[in-house]
C-alpha positions in Angstrom: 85.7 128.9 105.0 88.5 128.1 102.5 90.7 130.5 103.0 93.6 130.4 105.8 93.2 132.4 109.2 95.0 135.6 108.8 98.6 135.6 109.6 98.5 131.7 109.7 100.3 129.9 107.5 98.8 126.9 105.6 102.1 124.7 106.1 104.3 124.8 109.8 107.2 123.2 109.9 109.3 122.4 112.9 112.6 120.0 113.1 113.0 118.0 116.4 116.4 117.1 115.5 117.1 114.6 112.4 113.0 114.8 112.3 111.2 117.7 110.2 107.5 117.7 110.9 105.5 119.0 108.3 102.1 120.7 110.0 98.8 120.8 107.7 97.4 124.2 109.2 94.1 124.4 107.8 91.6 123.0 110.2 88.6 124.8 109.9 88.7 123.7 105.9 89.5 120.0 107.5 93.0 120.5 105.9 92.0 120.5 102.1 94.9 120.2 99.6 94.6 123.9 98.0 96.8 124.8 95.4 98.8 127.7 97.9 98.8 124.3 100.2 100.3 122.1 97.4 102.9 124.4 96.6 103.8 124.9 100.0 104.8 121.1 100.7 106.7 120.9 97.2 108.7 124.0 98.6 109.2 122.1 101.8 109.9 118.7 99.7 112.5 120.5 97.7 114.4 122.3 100.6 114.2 118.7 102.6 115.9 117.0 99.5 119.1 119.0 99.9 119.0 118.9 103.7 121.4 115.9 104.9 120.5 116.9 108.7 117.3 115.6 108.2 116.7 111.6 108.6 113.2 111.2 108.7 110.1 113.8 107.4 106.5 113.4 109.5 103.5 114.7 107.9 100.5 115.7 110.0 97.5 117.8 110.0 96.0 120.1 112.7 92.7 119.9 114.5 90.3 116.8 115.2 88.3 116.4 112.3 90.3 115.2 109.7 93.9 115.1 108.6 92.7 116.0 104.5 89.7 116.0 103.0 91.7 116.1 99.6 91.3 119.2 97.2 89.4 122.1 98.1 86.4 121.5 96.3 85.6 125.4 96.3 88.4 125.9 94.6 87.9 123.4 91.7 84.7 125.1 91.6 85.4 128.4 91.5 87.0 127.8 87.6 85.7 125.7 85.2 88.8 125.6 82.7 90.3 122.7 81.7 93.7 124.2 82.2 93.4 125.7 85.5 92.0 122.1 86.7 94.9 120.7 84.8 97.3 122.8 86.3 96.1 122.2 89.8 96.2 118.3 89.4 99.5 118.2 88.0 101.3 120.7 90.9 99.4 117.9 93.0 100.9 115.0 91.8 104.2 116.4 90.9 104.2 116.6 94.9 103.4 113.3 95.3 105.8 112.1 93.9 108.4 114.1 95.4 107.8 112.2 98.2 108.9 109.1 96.8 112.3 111.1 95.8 113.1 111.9 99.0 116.3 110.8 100.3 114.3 110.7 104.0 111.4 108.4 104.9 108.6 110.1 105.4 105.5 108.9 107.6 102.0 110.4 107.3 100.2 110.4 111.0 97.2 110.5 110.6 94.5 111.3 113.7 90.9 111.8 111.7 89.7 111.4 108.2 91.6 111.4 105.1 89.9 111.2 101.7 90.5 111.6 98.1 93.2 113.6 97.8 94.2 113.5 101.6 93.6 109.2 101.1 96.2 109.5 98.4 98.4 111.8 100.5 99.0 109.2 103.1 99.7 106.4 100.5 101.9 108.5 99.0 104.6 108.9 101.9 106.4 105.6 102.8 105.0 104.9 106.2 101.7 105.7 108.2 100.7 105.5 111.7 96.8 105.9 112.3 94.8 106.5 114.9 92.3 103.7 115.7 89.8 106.5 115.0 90.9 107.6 112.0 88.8 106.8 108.7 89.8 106.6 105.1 87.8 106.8 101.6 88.4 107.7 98.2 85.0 109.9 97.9 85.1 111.0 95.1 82.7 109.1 93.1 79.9 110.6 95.7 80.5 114.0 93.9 80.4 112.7 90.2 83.6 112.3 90.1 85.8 109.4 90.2 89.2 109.5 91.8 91.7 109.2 89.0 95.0 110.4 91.1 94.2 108.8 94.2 93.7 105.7 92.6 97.4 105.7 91.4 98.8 105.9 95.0 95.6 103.9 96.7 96.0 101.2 94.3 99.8 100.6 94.7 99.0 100.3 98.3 96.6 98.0 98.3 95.7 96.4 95.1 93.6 96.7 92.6 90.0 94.8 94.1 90.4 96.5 97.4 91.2 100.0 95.5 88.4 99.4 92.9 86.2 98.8 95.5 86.8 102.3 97.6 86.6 104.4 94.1 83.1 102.6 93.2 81.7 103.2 96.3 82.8 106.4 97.8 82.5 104.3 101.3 85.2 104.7 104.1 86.9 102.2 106.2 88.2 102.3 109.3 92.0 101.9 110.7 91.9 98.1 111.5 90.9 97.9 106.9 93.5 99.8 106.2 96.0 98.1 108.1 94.8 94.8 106.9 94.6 96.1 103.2 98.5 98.0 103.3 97.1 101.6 103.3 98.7 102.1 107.0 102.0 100.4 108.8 100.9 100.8 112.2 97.3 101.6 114.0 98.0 102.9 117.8 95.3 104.2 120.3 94.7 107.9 119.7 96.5 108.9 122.9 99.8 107.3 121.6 99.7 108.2 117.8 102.3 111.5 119.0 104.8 109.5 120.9 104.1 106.2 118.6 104.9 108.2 115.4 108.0 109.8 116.8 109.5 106.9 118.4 109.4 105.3 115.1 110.6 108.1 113.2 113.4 108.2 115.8 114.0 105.1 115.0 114.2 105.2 111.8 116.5 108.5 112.3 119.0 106.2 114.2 119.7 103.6 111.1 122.8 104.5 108.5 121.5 107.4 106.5 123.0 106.3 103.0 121.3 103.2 103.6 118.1 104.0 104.4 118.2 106.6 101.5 119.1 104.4 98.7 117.6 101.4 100.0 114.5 103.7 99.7 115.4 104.6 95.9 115.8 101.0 95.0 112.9 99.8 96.6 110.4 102.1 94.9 112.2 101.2 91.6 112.4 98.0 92.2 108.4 97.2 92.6 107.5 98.6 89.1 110.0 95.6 87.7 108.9 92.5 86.9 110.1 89.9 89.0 113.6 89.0 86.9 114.4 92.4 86.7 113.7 93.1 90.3 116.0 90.2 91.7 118.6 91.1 89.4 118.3 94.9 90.5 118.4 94.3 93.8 120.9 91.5 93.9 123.3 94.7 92.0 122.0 96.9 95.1 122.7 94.6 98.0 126.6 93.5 96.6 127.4 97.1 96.3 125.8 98.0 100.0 128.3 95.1 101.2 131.6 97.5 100.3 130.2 100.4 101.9 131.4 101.3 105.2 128.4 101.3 106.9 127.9 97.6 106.0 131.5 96.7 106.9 131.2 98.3 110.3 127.9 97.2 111.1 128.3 93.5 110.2 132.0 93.3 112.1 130.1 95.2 114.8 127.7 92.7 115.0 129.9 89.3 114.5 132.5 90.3 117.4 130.1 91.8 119.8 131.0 95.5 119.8 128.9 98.7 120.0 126.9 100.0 117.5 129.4 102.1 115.3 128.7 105.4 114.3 127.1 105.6 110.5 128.5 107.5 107.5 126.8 110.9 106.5 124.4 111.0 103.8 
C-alpha cells in the first residue's frame, strides 16, 4: 500500500507561468512523507532556488483523503536502527527548511487532512489556503510517539499553548482552528480552494521579485530576534529597499498617478 503506482511518480511538477506546482502523487498511501518522497521535493526545492522564472511555488497533494499523513509509518517500521530513523528525520527537516530559503513564496493548499509530518509540512511553507473541510493534527502521540519535528514548525505557527495542546492530545481541528490559531492564511469553500490558491499565488507572482524575495529572507530572520534586534534589522532592511529601483519606481508611480511600472528581475 506504500509503495508508488508503477510508472507514477511520487512528486509532479508542472509550471503555469511564474507558478511551479509541486503535486504530492501518492494518494492511495494518503500522501505519506516517504523518504524517495522527501528527496524528491528537496530536488525540486533545490532546482526552484536557482530558477529566477519562478515567483511563487504551490504545494498540493492528490486525491480526497488527505493532503499528508506525515511519514510512512511502514517505513519507520520496517527498520529499527537508530541511524536509519535518524537519517530519515534529518533528510525531512533539511527539506523543511529549504522552504524557508526559498527566494519564492510558497503556499501549501491543502484540501483533506494533514497530520504529523504533513501538519508540519504546511506550517513549514509561508502561506496556506485550506479547504473548509480540511482537518489538521499532530497525531503522533496516538502511536507512542510524540511529535518532536512537527512541533518545531507547529509551534512557530501558533504558539506554544495551542501547539502543546495538539501534541498532548493527538486530536484534530478543523479549518476555522487553524485559521484562528495562524496554522492557515486563508480557509475558502472546497470548490474555490483551485482558483482561490492560484489567484493568490498570481498575485503574489505580480509583486517586485527582489522584494518579495528578500523581504521573505528578512522576515524569517527577523522573528527569531528579540525585539531590539528585530527593529534595528529591519529598520537596516527597509532604508536599503528605499534605493532600490523597484522602490523608486513604485513610490513615484504611486505619488504622480502613473501605471504600475514594470519590476526588476530577481
Amino acid at each position: 500500500m506504500t509503495a508508488a503506482p508503477p510508472n507514477e511518480p511520487v512528486l509532479l511538477r508542472r509550471d503555469d507561468g511564474p507558478i511551479a506546482v509541486l503535486t504530492l502523487n501518492r494518494p492511495h498511501a494518503m500522501n505519506a512523507l516517504s523518504g524517495e518522497l522527501i528527496d524528491a521535493l528537496q530536488a525540486e526545492f533545490d532546482k526552484l532556488e536557482k530558477d529566477k522564472a519562478i515567483r511563487c511555488v504551490i504545494v498540493e497533494a492528490k486525491g480526497d483523503r488527505a493532503f499528508s499523513t506525515g511519514h510512512d509509518l511502514r517505513e519507520v517500521a520496517s527498520s529499527s536502527d537508530y541511524a536509519v530513523h535518524h537519517d530519515l528525520l534529518t533528510r525531512c527537516s533539511e527539506m523543511m527548511l529549504s522552504i524557508n530559503r526559498l527566494p519564492q513564496p510558497v503556499i501549501a493548499k491543502v484540501q483533506a487532512l494533514a497530520t504529523a509530518a504533513g501538519c508540519q509540512l504546511v506550517a513549514a511553507c509561508d502561506l496556506a489556503v485550506a479547504s473548509s473541510s480540511a482537518t489538521f493534527a499532530t497525531s503522533g502521540i496516538n502511536n507512542g510517539l510524540f511529535c518532536g519535528t512537527p512541533s518545531v514548525a507547529v509551534g512557530r505557527n501558533v504558539g506554544k499553548k495551542r501547539a502543546l495542546d495538539m501534541l498532548f492530545t493527538g486530536q484534530a481541528i478543523d479549518a476555522e482552528a487553524a485559521l484562528r490559531d495562524g496554522l492557515v492564511s486563508r480557509v475558502v469553500a472546497p470548490d474555490q480552494l483551485d482558483s482561490e490558491t492560484l489567484a493568490l499565488a498570481r498575485h503574489i507572482a505580480d509583486q517586485p521579485p527582489h522584494q518579495i524575495a528578500t523581504g521573505k529572507t528578512m522576515f524569517h530572520r527577523h522573528m527569531e530576534m528579540d525585539l531590539p534586534h528585530a527593529y534595528s534589522y529591519a529598520t537596516n532592511f527597509m532604508a536599503g529597499a528605499l534605493q532600490s529601483e523597484d522602490a523608486k519606481a513604485g513610490i513615484d508611480a504611486f505619488v504622480n498617478k502613473k501605471p504600475k511600472p514594470d519590476w526588476q528581475g530577481r
